[in-house]
C-alpha positions in Angstrom: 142.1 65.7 -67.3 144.1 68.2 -69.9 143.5 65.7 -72.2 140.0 65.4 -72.3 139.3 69.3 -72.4 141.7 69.2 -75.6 139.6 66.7 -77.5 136.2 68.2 -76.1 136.3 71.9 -76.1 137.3 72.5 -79.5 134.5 70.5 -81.2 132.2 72.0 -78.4 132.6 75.6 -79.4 132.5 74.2 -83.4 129.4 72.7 -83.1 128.2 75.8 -81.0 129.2 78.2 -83.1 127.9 76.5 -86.2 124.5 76.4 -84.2 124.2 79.6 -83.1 125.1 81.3 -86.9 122.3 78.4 -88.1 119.5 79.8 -86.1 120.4 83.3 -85.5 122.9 84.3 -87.9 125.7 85.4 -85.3 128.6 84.3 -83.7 129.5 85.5 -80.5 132.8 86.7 -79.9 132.8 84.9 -76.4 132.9 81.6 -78.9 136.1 82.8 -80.7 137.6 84.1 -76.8 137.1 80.7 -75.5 138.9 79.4 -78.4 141.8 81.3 -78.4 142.0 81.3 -74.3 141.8 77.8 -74.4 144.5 76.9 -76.8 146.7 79.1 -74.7 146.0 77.1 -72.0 146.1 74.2 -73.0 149.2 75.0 -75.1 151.2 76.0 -72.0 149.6 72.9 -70.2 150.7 70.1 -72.6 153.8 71.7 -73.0 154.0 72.5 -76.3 157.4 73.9 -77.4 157.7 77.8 -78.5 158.3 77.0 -81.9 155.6 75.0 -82.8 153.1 77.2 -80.5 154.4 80.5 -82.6 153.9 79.0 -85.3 150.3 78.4 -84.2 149.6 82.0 -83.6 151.3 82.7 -87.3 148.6 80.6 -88.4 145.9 82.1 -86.6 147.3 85.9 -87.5 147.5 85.3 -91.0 143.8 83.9 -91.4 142.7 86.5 -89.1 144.1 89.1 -91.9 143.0 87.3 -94.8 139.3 86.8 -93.1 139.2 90.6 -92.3 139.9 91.0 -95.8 136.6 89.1 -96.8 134.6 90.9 -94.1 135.9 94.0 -95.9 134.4 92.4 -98.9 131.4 91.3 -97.3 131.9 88.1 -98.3 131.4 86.4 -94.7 130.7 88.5 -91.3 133.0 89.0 -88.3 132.1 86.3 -86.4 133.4 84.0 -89.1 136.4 85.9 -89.9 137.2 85.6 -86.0 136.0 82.1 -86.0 138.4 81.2 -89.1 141.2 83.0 -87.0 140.6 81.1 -83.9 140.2 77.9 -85.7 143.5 78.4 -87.6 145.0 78.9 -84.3 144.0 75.4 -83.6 144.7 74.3 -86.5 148.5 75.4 -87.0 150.5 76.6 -89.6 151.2 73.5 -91.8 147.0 72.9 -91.9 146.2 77.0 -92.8 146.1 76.1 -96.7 144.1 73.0 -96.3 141.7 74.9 -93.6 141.1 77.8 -96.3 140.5 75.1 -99.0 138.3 72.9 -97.6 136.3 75.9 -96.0 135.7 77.5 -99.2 134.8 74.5 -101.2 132.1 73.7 -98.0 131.2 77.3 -98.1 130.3 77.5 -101.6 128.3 74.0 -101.4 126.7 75.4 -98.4 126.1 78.6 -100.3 124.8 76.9 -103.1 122.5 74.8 -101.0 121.2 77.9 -99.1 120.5 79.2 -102.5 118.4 75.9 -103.8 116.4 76.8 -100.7 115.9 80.0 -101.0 114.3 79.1 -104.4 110.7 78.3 -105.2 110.8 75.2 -106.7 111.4 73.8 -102.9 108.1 75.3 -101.9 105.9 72.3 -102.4 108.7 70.1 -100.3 108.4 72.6 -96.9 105.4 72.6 -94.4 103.4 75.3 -95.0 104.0 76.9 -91.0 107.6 76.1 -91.3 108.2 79.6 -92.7 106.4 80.8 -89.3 109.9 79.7 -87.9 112.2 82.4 -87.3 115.6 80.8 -88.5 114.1 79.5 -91.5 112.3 82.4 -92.6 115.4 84.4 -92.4 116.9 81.0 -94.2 114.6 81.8 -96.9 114.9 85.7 -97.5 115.9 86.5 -100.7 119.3 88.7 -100.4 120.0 87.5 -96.7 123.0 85.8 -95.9 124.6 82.4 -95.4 125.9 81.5 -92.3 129.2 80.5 -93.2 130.3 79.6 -90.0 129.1 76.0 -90.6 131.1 75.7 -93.1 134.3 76.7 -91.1 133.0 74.7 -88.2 132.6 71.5 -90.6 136.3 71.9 -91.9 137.1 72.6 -88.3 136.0 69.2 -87.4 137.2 67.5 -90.1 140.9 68.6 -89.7 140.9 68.7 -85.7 142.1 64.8 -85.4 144.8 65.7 -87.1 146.4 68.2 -85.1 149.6 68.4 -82.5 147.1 68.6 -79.6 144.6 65.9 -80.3 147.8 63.3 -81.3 149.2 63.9 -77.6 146.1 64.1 -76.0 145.4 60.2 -77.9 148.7 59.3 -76.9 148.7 60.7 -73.2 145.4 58.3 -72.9 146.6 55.6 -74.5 
């Protein structure tokens, strides 16, 4: 049973949160809580030694301080900085570089993407009521922002086979 919550409530909350900052442009914290709550438990439950679970929360702390940093910035909002944190929790130490890579080479083609629709040389491709739809609307404001937690959630995604939870999980089931 552990094993199946590892390898389904991580991508859950990913795709959730990725969801939620698509058509409303916020992350709840309770998305980042569940994250973090359920590594611990799931930590503990696997039996994960202290080591390798301290080193987890290193990772977690230091993305958490360097995502504050682009909050501070206004580069992303607080729901991704505590979504990056929570997913470098996940994630561990040895995958934070590679995590803050691939998330800002997403972000920026995400960014760029948001940007190519914001423009008005896409016009003639949308409906004409589609801008009648609240998430795209606010999509489409010039000066609004990106919801970046896609991006994180799409690196999340991507890296998550790869880590120390997932491999027992696969090999507990196999």
């Amino acid at each position: 049973m552990v094993e199946i919550i590892v390898l389904l409530l991580f991508p859950w909350a990913m795709a959730y949160a990725a969801a939620s900052d698509l058509f409303t442009m916020t992350i709840s914290n309770r998305v980042s809580l569940v994250l973090v709550a359920g590594f611990v438990v799931l930590a503990l439950a696997t039996g994960m030694d202290l080591n390798t679970f301290g080193l987890h929360l290193a990772a977690g702390g230091a993305i958490l301080v360097l995502a504050f940093f682009a909050f501070a910035m206004h580069w992303i909002g607080g729901g991704d900085a505590k979504l990056a944190a929570a997913t470098g929790l996940w994630l561990g130490w040895g995958s934070a570089y590679d995590f803050l890579l691939i998330a800002s080479l997403l972000g920026g083609v995400l960014t760029m993407a948001i940007l190519a629709f914001r423009s008005h040389a896409v016009d003639a491709l949308l409906p004409a009521r589609s801008l009648e739809v609240d998430w795209i609307a606010r999509l489409r404001r010039d000066g609004g922002g990106v919801p970046y937690g896609i991006a994180l959630a799409a690196t999340g995604l991507i890296m998550y086979p790869d880590t120390v939870l997932v491999k027992a999980a696969l090999e507990n089931l196999v």
